[in-house]
N, C-alpha and C positions, 0 to 999 in steps of 0.2 A: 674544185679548181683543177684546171687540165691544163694541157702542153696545149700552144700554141702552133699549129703546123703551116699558115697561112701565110705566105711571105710578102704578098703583093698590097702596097697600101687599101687601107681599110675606109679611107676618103675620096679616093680616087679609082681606085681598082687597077691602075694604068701602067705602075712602076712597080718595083719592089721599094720595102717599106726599109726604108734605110734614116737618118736621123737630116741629113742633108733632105731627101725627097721629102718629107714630113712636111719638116718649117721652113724650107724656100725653095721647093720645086715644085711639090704640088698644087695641081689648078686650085684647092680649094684654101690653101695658104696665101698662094699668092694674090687671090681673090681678097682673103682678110688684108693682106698687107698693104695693098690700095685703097683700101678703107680707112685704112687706120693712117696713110700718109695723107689722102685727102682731109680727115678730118683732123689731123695734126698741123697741114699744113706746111709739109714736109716733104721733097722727094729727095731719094737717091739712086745710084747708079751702081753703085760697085755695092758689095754683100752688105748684108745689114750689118753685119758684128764689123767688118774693117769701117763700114760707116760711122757706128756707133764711137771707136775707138778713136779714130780722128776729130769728133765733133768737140771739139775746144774751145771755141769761142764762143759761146750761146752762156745766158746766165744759168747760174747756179737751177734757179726753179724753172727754167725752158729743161733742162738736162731732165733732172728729177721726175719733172711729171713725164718727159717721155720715155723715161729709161722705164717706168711703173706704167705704162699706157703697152710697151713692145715685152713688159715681161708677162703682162696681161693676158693679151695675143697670144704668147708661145705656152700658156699656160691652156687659154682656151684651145688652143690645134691640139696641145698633147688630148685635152680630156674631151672633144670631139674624136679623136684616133681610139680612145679607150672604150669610149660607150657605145663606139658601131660595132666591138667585139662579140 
């Protein structure tokens, strides 16, 4: 296991790899994240966490399944970012 020296995302090559560029500025995020509101059936506009935070009125199981569909997502981006290591 070695040091890491590499600082420029590993999905993109385009940015430095910082935790905002990762999960919602990289093309290859934000790529997933249109996916996953089309297939949710979902958009929004402002950041996904202030979105997530305001979504109040939706039932109980509209929450649930997309809170586990967006933790999914940032689960797959981290361990896409790890295994192009």
């Amino acid at each position: 296991m070695g040091v890491i020296t590499k600082s420029k995302c590993y999905l993109c090559d385009a940015a430095d790899e910082t935790r905002q560029h990762v999960f919602f500025e990289c093309c290859y995020s934000i790529a997933c994240l249109q996916i996953v509101q089309e297939w949710l059936q979902i958009t929004w506009r402002q950041p996904i966490i202030d979105w997530i935070k305001h979504w109040r009125y939706k039932a109980l199981i509209q929450k649930m399944v997309t809170m586990a569909v967006i933790s999914g997502l940032m689960y797959g981006i981290w361990y896409s970012c790890n295994v192009c290591r």
